[in-house]
C-alpha positions in Angstrom: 0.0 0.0 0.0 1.5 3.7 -0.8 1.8 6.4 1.8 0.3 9.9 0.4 3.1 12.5 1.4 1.8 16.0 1.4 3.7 18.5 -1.3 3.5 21.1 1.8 5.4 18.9 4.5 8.1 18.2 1.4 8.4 21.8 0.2 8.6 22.7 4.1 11.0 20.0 4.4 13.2 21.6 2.3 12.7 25.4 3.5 13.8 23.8 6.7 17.6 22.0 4.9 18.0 25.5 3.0 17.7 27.6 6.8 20.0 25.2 8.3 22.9 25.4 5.5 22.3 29.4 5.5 22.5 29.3 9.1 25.6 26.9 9.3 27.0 29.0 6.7 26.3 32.7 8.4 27.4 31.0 11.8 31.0 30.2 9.4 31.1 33.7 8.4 30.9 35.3 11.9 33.8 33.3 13.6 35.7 34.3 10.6 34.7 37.4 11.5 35.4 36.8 15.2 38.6 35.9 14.2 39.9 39.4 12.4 38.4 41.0 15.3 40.7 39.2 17.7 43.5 39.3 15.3 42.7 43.6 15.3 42.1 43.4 19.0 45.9 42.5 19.1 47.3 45.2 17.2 44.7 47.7 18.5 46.4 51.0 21.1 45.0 50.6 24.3 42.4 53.2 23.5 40.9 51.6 21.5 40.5 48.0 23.3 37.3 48.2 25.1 35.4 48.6 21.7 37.1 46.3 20.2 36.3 43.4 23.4 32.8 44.5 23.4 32.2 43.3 19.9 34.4 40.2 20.4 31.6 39.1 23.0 28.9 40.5 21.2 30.1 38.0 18.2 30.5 35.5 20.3 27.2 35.5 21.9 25.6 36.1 18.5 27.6 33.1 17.3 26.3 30.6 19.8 22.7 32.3 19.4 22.6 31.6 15.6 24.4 28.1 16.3 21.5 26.4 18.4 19.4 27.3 15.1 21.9 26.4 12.5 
């Protein structure tokens, strides 16, 4: 006997794999991103390391919040 599959639950089906590759692939774009602003925190004066740590955790909590839906 054949089992009816609904064209909605397959077109949501793959709404859902296309979110999940252009979540895995923004989440891969922000630590590379994370990573030049380490690397600049580094080289930064001392004036200007406070901003620079502030978005370094901002990225990194924006990382992990984007990677529980990637």
């Amino acid at each position: 006997m054949a089992e009816i599959i609904e064209l909605k639950d397959i077109l949501q089906a793959r709404a859902r794999r296309r979110e999940r590759a252009l979540g895995a692939r923004c989440v891969a774009i922000m630590e590379e991103c994370l990573a030049a602003s380490i690397s600049a925190y580094d080289e930064a004066p001392l004036h200007e390391r406070f901003v620079r740590a502030v978005k370094i955790r901002q990225l990194e909590d924006l990382i992990v919040y984007a990677a529980n839906f990637a």
